[in-house]
C-alpha atoms as a printed R data frame, in Angstrom:
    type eleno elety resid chain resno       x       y       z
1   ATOM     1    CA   UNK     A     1  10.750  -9.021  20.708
2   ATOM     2    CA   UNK     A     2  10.054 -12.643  20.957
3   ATOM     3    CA   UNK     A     3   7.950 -12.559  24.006
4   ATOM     4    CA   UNK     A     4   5.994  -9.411  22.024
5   ATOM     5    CA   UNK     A     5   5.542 -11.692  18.962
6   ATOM     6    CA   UNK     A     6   4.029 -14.891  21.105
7   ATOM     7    CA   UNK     A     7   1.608 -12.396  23.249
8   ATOM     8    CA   UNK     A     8   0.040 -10.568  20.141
9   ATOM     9    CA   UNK     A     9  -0.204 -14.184  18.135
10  ATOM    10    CA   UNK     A    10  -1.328 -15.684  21.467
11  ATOM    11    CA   UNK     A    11  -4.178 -12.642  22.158
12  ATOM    12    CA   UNK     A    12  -4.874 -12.754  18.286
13  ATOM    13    CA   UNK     A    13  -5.556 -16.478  18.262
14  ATOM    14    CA   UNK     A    14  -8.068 -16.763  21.662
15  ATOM    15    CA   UNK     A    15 -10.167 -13.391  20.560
16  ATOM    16    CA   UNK     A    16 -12.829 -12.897  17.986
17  ATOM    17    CA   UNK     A    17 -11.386  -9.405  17.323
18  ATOM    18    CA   UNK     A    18  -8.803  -7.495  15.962
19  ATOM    19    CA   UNK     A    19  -6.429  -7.372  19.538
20  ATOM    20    CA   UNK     A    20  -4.407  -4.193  19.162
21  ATOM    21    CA   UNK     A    21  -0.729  -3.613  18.351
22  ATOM    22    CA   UNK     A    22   2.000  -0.768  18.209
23  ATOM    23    CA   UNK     A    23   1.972   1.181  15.143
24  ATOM    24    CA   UNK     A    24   5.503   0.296  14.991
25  ATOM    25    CA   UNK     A    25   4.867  -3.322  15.340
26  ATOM    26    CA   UNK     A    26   5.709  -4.755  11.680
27  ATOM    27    CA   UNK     A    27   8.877  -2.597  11.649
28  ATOM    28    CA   UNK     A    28  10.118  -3.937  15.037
29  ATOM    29    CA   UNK     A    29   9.254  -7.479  13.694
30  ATOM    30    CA   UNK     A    30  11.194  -6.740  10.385
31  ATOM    31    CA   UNK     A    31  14.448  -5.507  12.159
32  ATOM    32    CA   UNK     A    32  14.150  -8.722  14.913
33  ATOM    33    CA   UNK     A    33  13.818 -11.343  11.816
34  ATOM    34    CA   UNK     A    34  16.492  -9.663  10.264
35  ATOM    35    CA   UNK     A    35  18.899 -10.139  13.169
36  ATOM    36    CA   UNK     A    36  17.754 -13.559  13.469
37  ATOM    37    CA   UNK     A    37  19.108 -14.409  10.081
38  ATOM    38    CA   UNK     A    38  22.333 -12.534  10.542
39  ATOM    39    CA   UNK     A    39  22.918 -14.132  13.130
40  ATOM    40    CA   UNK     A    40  22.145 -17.853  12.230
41  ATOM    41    CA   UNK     A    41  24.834 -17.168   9.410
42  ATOM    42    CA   UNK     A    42  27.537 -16.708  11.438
43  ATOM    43    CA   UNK     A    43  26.463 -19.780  13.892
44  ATOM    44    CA   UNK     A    44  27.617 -23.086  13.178
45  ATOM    45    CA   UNK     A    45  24.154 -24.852  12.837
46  ATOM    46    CA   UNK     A    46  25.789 -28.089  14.813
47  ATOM    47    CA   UNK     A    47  26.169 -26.008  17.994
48  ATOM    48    CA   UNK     A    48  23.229 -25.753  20.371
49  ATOM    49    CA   UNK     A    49  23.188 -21.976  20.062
50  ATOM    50    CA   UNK     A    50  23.243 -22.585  16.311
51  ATOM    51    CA   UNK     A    51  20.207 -25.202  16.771
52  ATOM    52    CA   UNK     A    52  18.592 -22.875  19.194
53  ATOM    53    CA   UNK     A    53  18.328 -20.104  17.303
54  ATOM    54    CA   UNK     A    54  17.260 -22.130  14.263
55  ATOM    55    CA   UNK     A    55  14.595 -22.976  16.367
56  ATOM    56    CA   UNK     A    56  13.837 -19.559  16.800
57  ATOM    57    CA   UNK     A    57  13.184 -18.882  13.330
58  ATOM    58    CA   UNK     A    58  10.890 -21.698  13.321
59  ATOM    59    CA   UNK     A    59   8.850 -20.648  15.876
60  ATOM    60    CA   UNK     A    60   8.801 -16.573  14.987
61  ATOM    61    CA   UNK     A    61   7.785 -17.589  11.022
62  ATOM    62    CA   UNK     A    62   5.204 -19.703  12.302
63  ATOM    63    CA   UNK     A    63   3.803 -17.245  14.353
64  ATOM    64    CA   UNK     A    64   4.235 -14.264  12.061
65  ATOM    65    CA   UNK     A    65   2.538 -16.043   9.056
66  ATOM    66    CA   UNK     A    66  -0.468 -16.792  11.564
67  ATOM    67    CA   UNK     A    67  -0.744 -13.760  12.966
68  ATOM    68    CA   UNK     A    68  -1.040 -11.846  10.339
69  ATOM    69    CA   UNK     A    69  -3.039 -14.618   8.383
70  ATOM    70    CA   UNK     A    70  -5.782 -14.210  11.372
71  ATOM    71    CA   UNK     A    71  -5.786 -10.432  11.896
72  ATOM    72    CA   UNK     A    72  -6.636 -10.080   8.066
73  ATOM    73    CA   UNK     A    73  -9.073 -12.811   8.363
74  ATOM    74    CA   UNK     A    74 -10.855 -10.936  10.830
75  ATOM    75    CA   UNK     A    75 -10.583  -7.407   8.709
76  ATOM    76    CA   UNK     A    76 -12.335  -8.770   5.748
77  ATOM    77    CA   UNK     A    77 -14.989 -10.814   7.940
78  ATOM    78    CA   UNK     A    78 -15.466  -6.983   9.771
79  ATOM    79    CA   UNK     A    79 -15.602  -5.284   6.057
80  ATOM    80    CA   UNK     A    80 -17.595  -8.001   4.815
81  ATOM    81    CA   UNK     A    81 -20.226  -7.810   7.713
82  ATOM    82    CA   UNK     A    82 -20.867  -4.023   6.970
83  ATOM    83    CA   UNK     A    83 -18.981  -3.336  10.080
84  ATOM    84    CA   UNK     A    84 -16.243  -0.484  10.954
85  ATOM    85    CA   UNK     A    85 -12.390  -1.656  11.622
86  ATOM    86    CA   UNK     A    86 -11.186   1.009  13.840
87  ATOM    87    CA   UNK     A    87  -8.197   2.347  12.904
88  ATOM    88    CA   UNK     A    88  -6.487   2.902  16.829
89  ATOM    89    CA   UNK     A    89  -4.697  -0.914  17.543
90  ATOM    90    CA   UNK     A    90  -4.003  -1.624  13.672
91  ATOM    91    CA   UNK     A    91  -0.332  -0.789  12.642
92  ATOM    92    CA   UNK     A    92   0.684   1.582  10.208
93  ATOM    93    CA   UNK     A    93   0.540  -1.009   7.078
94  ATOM    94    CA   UNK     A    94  -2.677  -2.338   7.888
95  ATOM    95    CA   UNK     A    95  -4.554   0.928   8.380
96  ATOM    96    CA   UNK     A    96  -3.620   1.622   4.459
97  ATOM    97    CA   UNK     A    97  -4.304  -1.882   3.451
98  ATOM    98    CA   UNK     A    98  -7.962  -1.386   5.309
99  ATOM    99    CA   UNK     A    99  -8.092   2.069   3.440
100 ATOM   100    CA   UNK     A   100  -7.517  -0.206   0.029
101 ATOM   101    CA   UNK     A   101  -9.647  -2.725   1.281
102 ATOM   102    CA   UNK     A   102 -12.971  -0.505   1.537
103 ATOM   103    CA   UNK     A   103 -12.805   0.920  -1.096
104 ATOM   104    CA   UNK     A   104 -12.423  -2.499  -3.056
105 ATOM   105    CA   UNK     A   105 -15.400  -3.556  -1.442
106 ATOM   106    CA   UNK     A   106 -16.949  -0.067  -2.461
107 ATOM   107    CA   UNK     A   107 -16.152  -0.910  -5.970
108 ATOM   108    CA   UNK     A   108 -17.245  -4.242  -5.945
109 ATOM   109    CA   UNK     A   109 -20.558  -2.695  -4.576
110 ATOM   110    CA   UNK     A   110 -21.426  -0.194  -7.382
111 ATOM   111    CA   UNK     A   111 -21.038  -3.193  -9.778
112 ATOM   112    CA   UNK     A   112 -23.479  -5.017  -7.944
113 ATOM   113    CA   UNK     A   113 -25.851  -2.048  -7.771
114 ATOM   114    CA   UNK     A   114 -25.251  -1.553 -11.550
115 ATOM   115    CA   UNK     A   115 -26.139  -5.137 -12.726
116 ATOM   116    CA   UNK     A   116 -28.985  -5.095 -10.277
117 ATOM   117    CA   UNK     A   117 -30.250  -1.570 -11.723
118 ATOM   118    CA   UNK     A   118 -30.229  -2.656 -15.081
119 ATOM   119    CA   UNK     A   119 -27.137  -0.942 -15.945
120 ATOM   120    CA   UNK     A   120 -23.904  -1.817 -17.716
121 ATOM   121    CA   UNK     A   121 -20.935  -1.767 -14.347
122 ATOM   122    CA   UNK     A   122 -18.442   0.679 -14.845
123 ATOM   123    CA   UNK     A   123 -15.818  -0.177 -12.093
124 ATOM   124    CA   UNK     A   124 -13.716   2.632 -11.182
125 ATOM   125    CA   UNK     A   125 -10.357   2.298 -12.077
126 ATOM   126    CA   UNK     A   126  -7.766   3.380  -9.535
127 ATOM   127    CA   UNK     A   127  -4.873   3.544 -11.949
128 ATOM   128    CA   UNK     A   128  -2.647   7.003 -11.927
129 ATOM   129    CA   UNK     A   129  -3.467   9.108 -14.626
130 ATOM   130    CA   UNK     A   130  -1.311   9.403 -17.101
131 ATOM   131    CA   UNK     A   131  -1.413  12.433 -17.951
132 ATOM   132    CA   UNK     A   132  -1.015  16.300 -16.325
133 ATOM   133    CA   UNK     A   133  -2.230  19.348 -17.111
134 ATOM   134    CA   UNK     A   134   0.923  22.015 -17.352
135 ATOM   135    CA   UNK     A   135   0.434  25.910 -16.885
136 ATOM   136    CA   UNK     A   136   3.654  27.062 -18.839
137 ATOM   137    CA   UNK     A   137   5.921  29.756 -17.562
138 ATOM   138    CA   UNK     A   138   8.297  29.835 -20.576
139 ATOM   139    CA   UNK     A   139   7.822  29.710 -24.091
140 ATOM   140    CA   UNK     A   140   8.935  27.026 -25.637
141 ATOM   141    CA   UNK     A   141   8.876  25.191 -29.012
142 ATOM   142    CA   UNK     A   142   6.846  21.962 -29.792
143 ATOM   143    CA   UNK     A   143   8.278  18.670 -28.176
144 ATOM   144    CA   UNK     A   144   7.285  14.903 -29.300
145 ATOM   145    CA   UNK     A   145   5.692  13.342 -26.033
146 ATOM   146    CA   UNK     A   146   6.095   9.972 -24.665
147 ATOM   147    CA   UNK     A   147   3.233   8.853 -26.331
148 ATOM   148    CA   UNK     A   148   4.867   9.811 -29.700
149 ATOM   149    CA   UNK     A   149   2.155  12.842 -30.232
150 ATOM   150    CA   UNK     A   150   4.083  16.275 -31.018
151 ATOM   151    CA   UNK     A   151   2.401  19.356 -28.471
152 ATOM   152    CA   UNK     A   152   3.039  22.849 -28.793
153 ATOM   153    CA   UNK     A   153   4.325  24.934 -29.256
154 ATOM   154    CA   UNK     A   154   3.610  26.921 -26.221
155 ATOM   155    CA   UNK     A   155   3.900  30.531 -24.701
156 ATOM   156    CA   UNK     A   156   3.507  31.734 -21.415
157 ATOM   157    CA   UNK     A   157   0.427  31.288 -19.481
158 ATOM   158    CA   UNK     A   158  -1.039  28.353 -22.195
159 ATOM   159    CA   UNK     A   159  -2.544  25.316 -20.575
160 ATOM   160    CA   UNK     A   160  -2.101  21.913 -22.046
161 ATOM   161    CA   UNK     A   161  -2.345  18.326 -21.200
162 ATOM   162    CA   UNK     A   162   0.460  16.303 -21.327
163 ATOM   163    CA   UNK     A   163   1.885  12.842 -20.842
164 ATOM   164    CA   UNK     A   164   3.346  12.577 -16.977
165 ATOM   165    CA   UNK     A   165   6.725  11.613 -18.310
166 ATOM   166    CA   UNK     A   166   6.982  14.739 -20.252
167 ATOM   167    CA   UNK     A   167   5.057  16.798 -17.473
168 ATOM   168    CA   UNK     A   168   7.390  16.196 -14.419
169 ATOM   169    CA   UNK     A   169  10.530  16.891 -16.642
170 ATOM   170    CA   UNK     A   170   9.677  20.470 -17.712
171 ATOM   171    CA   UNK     A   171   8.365  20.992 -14.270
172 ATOM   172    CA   UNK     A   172  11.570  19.992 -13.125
173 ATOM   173    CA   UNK     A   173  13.262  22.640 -15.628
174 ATOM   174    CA   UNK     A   174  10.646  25.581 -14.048
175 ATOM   175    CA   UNK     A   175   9.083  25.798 -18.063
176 ATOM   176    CA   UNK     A   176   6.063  24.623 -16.323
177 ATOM   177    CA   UNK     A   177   4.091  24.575 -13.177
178 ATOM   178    CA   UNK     A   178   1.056  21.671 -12.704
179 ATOM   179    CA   UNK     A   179  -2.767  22.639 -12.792
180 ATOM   180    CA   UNK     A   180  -4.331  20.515 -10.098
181 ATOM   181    CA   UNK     A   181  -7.933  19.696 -11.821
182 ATOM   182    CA   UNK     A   182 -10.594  18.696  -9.827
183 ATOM   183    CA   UNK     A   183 -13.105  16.090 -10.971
């Protein structure tokens, strides 16, 4: 895995783009660091295998940092520039983190087009809801929420909107089934 590690830093440091990798490449890299630690605690750190392998970590940290230090340099100079990061050559984390990315840069977009327009920004919040809306199946009699609000009670076939704590529990119990609602 070492030799994998210097090549990809080594490509990633003498090109101007994104050099590709395995999908798999973070995970390998994850399990090969681990190893590297188990095994420098069980080495006597006097011994030249001990110093060695030290030496090792050094080395791998250093280039793991910078690697992926430069390949995310080069993703938000590509988003930044207007241009498209192609998915094929990133691994599996960074394709989500360039999903996030985008649409950060979406977001910070409308603002700008907002202000710009004359308009007060309304940034779009990417939070969970917190709420669900519940079909019930069973009748049942009211219940105090987790937001301390008392609903119901309900029969069968009522729809109401509930806090998500509450919602996945009496989903869970088969009182209820989830409405998906589309915006």
């Amino acid at each position: 895995m070492y030799n994998e590690l210097y090549e990809a830093w080594k490509r990633e440091k003498e090109n101007a783009g994104i050099q590709p990798l395995p999908k798999d490449f973070y995970a390998k890299l994850a399990e090969y660091v681990r190893k590297i630690r188990e095994e420098s605690r069980m080495l006597d750190q006097k011994t030249v295998k001990g110093r060695l392998l030290l030496q090792e970590s050094r080395n791998v940290k250093k280039m793991v940092k910078e690697l992926v230090f430069l390949r995310h340099e080069k993703t938000i100079k590509k988003e930044l520039a207007g241009e498209i990061i192609p998915k094929e050559g990133l691994t599996l984390e960074e394709e989500k983190l360039v999903t996030e990315l985008g649409s950060s840069f979406e977001s910070f977009q409308a603002v700008l087009k907002d202000v710009l327009g004359g308009r007060l920004p309304q940034p779009k919040s990417r939070e969970k809801p917190r709420r669900q809306v519940l079909r019930f199946l069973k009748e049942i009699p009211a219940i105090i929420g987790a937001d301390m609000k008392t609903y119901g009670p309900f029969k069968p076939e009522d729809v109401a909107s509930l806090p998500i704590e509450n919602a996945k529990i009496l989903t869970k119990q088969g009182v209820a089934v989830e409405v998906e609602v589309k915006p």
